[in-house]
C-alpha positions as CSV (number, residue, x, y, z in Angstrom):
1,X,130.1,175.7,103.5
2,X,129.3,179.4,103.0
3,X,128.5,181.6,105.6
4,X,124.9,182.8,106.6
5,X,123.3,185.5,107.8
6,X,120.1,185.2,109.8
7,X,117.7,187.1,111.4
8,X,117.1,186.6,115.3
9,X,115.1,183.9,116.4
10,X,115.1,180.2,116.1
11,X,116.8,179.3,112.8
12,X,114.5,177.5,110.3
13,X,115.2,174.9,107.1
14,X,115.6,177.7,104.6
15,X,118.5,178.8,107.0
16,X,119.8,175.6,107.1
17,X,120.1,175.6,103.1
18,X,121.3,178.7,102.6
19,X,124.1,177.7,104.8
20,X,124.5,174.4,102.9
21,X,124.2,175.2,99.3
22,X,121.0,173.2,98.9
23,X,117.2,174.0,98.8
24,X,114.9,173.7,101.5
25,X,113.4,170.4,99.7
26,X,116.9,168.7,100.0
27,X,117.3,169.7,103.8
28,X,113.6,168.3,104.2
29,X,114.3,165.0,102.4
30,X,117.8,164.7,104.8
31,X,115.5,164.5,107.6
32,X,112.6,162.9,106.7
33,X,114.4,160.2,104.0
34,X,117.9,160.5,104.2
35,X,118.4,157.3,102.4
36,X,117.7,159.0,99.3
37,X,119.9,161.8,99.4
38,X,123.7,161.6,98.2
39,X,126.3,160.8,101.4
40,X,128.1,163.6,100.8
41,X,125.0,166.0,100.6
42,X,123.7,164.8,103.3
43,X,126.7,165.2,105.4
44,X,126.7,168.5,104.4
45,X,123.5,169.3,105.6
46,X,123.9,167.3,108.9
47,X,126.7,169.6,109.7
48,X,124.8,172.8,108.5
49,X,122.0,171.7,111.0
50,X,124.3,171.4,114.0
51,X,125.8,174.4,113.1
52,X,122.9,176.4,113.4
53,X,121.1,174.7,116.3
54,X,118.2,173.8,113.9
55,X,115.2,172.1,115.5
56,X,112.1,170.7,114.2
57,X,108.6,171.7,115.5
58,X,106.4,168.2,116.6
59,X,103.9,170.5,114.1
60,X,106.7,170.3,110.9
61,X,107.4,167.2,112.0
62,X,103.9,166.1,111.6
63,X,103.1,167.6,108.5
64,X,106.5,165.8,107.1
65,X,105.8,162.4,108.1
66,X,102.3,162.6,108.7
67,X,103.0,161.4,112.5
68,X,101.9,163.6,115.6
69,X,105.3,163.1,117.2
70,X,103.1,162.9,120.8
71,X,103.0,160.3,122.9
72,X,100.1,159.9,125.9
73,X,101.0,159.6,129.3
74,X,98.0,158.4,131.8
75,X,98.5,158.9,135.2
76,X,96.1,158.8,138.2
77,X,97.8,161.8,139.7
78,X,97.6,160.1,143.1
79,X,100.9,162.0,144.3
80,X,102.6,158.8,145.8
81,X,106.1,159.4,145.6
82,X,107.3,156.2,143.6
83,X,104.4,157.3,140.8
84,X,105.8,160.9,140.8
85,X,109.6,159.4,140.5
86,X,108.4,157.3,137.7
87,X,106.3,159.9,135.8
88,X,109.2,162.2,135.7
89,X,111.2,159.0,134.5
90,X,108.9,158.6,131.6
91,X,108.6,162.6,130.3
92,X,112.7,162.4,130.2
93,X,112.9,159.0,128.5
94,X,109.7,160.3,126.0
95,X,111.8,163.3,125.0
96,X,114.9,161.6,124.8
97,X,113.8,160.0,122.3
98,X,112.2,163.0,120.2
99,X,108.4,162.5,121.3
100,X,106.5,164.8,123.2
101,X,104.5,164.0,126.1
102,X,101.3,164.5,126.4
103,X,100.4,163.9,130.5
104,X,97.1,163.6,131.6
105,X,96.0,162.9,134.9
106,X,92.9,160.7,136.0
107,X,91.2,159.4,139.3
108,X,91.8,156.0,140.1
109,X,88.3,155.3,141.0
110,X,86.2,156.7,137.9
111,X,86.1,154.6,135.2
112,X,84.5,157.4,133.2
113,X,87.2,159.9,133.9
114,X,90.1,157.5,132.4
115,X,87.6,156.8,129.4
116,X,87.4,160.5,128.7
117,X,91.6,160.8,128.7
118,X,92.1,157.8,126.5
119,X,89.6,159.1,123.8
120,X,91.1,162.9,124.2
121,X,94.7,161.2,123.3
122,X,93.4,159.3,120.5
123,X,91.5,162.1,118.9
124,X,95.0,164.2,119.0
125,X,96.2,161.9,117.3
126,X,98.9,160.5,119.6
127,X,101.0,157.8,118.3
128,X,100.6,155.4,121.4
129,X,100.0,156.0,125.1
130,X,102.2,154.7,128.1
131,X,99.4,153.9,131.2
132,X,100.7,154.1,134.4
133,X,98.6,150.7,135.1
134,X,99.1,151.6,139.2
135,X,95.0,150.4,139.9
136,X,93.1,147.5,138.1
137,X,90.8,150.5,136.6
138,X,93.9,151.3,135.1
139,X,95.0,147.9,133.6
140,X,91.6,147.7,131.7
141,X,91.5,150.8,130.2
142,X,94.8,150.1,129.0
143,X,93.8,146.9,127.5
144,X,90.6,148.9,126.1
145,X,93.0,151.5,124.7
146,X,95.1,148.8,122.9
147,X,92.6,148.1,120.5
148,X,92.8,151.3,118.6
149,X,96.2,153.1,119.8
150,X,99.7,150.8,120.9
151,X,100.3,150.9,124.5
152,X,102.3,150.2,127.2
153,X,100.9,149.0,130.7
154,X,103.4,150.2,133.3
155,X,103.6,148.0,136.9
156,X,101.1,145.0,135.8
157,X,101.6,141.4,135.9
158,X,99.2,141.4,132.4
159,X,100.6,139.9,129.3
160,X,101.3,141.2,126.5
161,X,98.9,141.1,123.4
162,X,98.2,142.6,120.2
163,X,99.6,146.4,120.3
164,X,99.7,146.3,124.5
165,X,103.3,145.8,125.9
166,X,103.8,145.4,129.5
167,X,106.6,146.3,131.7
168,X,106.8,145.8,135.8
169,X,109.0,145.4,139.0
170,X,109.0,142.5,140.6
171,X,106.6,143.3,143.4
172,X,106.5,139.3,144.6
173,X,110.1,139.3,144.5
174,X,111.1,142.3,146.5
175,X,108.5,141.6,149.1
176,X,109.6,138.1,149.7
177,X,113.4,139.2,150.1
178,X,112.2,141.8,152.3
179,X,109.7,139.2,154.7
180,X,112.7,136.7,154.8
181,X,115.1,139.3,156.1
182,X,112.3,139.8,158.7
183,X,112.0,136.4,159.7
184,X,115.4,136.8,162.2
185,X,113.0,139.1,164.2
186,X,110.7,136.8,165.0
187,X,107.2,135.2,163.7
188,X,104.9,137.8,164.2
189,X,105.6,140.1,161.0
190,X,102.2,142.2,160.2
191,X,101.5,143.8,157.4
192,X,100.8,147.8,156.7
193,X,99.1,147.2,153.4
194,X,98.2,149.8,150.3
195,X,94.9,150.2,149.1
196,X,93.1,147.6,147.4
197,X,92.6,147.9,143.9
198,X,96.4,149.0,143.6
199,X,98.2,146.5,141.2
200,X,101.6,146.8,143.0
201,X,99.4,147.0,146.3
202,X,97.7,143.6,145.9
203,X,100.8,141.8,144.9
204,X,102.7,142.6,148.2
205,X,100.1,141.7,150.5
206,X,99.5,138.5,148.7
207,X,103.3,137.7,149.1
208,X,103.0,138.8,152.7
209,X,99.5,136.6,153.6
210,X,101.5,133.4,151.9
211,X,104.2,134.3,154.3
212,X,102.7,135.1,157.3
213,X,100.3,131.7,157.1
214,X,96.6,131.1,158.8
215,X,98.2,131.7,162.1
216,X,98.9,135.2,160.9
217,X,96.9,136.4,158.8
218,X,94.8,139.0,161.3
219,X,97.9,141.0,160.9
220,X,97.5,143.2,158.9
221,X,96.1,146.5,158.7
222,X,95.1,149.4,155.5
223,X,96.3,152.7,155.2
224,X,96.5,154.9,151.9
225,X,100.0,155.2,151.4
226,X,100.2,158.7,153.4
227,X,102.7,158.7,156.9
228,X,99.4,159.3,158.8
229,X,97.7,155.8,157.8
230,X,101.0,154.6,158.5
231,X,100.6,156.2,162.0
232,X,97.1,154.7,162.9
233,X,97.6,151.5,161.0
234,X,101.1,150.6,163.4
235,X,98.7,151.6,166.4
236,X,96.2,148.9,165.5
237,X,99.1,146.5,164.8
238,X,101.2,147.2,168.2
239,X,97.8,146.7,170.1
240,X,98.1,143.2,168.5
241,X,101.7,142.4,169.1
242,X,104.1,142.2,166.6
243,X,107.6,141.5,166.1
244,X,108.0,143.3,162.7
245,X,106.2,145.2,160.6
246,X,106.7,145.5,156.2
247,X,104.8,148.2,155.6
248,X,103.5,148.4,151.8
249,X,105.8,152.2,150.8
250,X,108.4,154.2,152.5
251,X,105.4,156.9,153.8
252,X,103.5,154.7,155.5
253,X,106.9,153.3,157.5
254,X,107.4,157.1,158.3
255,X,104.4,157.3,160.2
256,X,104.7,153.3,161.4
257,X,108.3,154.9,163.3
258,X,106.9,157.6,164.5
259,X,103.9,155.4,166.4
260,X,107.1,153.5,167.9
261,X,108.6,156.9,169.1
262,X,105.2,157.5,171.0
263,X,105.0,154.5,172.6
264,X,109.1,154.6,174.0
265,X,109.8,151.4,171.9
266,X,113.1,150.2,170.2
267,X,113.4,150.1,166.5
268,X,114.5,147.6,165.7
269,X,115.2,146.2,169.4
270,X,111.8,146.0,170.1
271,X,110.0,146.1,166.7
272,X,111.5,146.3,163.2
273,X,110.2,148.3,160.4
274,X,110.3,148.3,157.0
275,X,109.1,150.3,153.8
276,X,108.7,149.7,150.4
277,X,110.1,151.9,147.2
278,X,113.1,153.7,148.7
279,X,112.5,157.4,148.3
280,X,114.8,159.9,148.3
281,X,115.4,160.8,151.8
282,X,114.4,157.3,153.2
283,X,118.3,157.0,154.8
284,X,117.8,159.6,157.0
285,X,114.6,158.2,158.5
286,X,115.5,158.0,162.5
287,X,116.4,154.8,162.2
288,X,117.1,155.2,158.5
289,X,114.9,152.7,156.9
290,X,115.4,149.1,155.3
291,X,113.3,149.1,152.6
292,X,112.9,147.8,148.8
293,X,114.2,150.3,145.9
294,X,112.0,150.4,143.0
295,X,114.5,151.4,139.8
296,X,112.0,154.2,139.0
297,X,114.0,155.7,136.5
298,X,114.7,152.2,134.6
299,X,111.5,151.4,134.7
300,X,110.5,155.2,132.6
301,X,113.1,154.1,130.1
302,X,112.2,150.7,129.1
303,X,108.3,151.6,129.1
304,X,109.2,154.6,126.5
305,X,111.9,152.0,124.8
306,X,108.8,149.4,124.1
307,X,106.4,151.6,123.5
308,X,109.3,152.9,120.4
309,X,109.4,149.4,119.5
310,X,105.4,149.0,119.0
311,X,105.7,152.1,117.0
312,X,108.2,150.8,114.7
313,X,105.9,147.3,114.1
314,X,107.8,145.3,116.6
315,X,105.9,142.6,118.3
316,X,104.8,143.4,122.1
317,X,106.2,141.9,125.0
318,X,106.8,142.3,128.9
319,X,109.3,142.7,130.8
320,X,109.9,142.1,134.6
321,X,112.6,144.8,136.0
322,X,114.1,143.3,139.6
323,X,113.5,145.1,142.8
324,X,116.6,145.2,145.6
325,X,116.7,144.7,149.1
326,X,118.1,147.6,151.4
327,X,119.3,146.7,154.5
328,X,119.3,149.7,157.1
329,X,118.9,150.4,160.7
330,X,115.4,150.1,161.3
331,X,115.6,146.2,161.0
């Protein structure tokens, strides 16, 4: 391999055949069809490339292969923690695997507003969108997005259909693991619930209200995932008398321990209280904080993973990632 002189800057194909011994066309055809070029030629040029650092541009890239190399990322930019964790999750996973995101952020109330981002991704040309399907608005654009562009619907119980893949936690799951832990505490577990409308939301207070019963139903009360409904919502419930509360993320618990604190009682010797997600910083809660971990990160990968699946004219599917139970001091 000879040696190359470059001028500064990012190094570019006609670099990468200089170095090589090739034209530009040959390094081109190694990366965009490198089943037709010679082993030992493209070897060559394979080495060349890491050589010299070379990188594409998603706009070479494009032109080359007549893809956008962009993949759309809808989020409600609500600011909960677990959907922050798991947008971050997704942008690393989408770049890992040599996409680049394209994030836009909606409200989880206007239907309009989520209409406006999907048709903005599709006319740039995206080659799928990942939803963050957090609210039921959400789950039906994503379904209404499906029919033109391939999509994943993250944290919905929907099933798969034609270019829609679906991937979740177990919401049920880890909020029944969670109540039975609470059962040793007694009968009167209430219920800090999220707000309606939110997928994940929904399915653990339904899990709760088939655990708590008729007898127990009235305890339960809404906040909006901030430590400050948390706060007023344990209020309304320790007015009412409870054993234990499950409150519906690790926030809302924050605030749930902190109504606890002002009233001098006992966690957990007078009340236990739990969260939902497991933050970072949830073990040093005072008491640090049984709750359920969400696998975030996992969850990113394997919604990018199916999405590169769809892409490549596999079938869509679901798949149900399992939450886990941690046991700390607050219960």
């Amino acid at each position: 391999m000879s040696e190359v002189r470059r001028r500064s800057g990012a190094p570019t194909i006609h670099d990468v055949a200089r170095l090589t011994g090739v034209s530009a066309q040959t390094v081109s055809r190694v990366l965009n069809t490198p089943d037709r070029v010679q082993p030992a030629t493209r070897e060559r040029v394979m080495a060349g490339i890491r050589q010299l650092d070379y990188r594409r541009s998603p706009m070479a890239r494009g032109l080359a292969t007549n893809r956008s190399g962009a993949i759309g990322v809808v989020d409600s930019g609500s600011g909960v923690m677990g959907q922050m964790l798991l947008l971050s999750a997704v942008e690393a996973a989408a770049r890992d695997h040599g996409y680049s995101p394209r994030v836009i952020t909606t409200s989880d109330t206007d239907a309009a507003s989520l209409r406006r981002a999907l048709e903005t991704l599709h006319n740039e040309r995206v080659e799928g969108i990942v939803v963050m399907g957090n609210t039921t608005l959400h789950v039906r654009g994503a379904i209404w997005a499906a029919g033109r562009t391939p999509v994943v619907l993250v944290a919905s119980d929907e099933p798969p259909a034609e270019r829609l893949s679906t991937v979740s936690v177990n919401q049920a799951g880890g909020a029944r693991e969670l109540l039975l832990h609470l059962r040793a505490h007694g009968p009167r577990i209430g219920h800090i619930a999220g707000p309606r409308g939110w997928v994940d939301a929904d399915a653990r207070r339904e899990e709760w209200r088939r655990f708590a019963g008729d007898e127990h139903a009235h305890l339960v009360a809404e906040g909006d995932w901030t430590a400050g409904s948390g706060y007023a919502a344990m209020q309304r419930l320790l007015d009412q008398g409870v054993d234990a509360v499950f409150a519906s993320n690790d926030y809302m618990a924050l605030g749930a321990l902190q109504a606890c604190r002002e009233r001098g009682l006992s966690v957990p010797g007078d009340v236990a209280v739990t969260g939902f997600d497991d933050i970072p910083g949830a073990d040093f809660f005072y008491p640090p904080l049984t709750t359920v971990r969400q696998p975030f990160r996992e969850l990113g990968i394997r919604a990018v993973d199916l999405l590169a699946e769809l892409l490549s004219g596999q079938e869509a599917r679901s798949e149900l990632l399992q939450a886990e139970l941690v046991v700390r001091s607050s219960s």
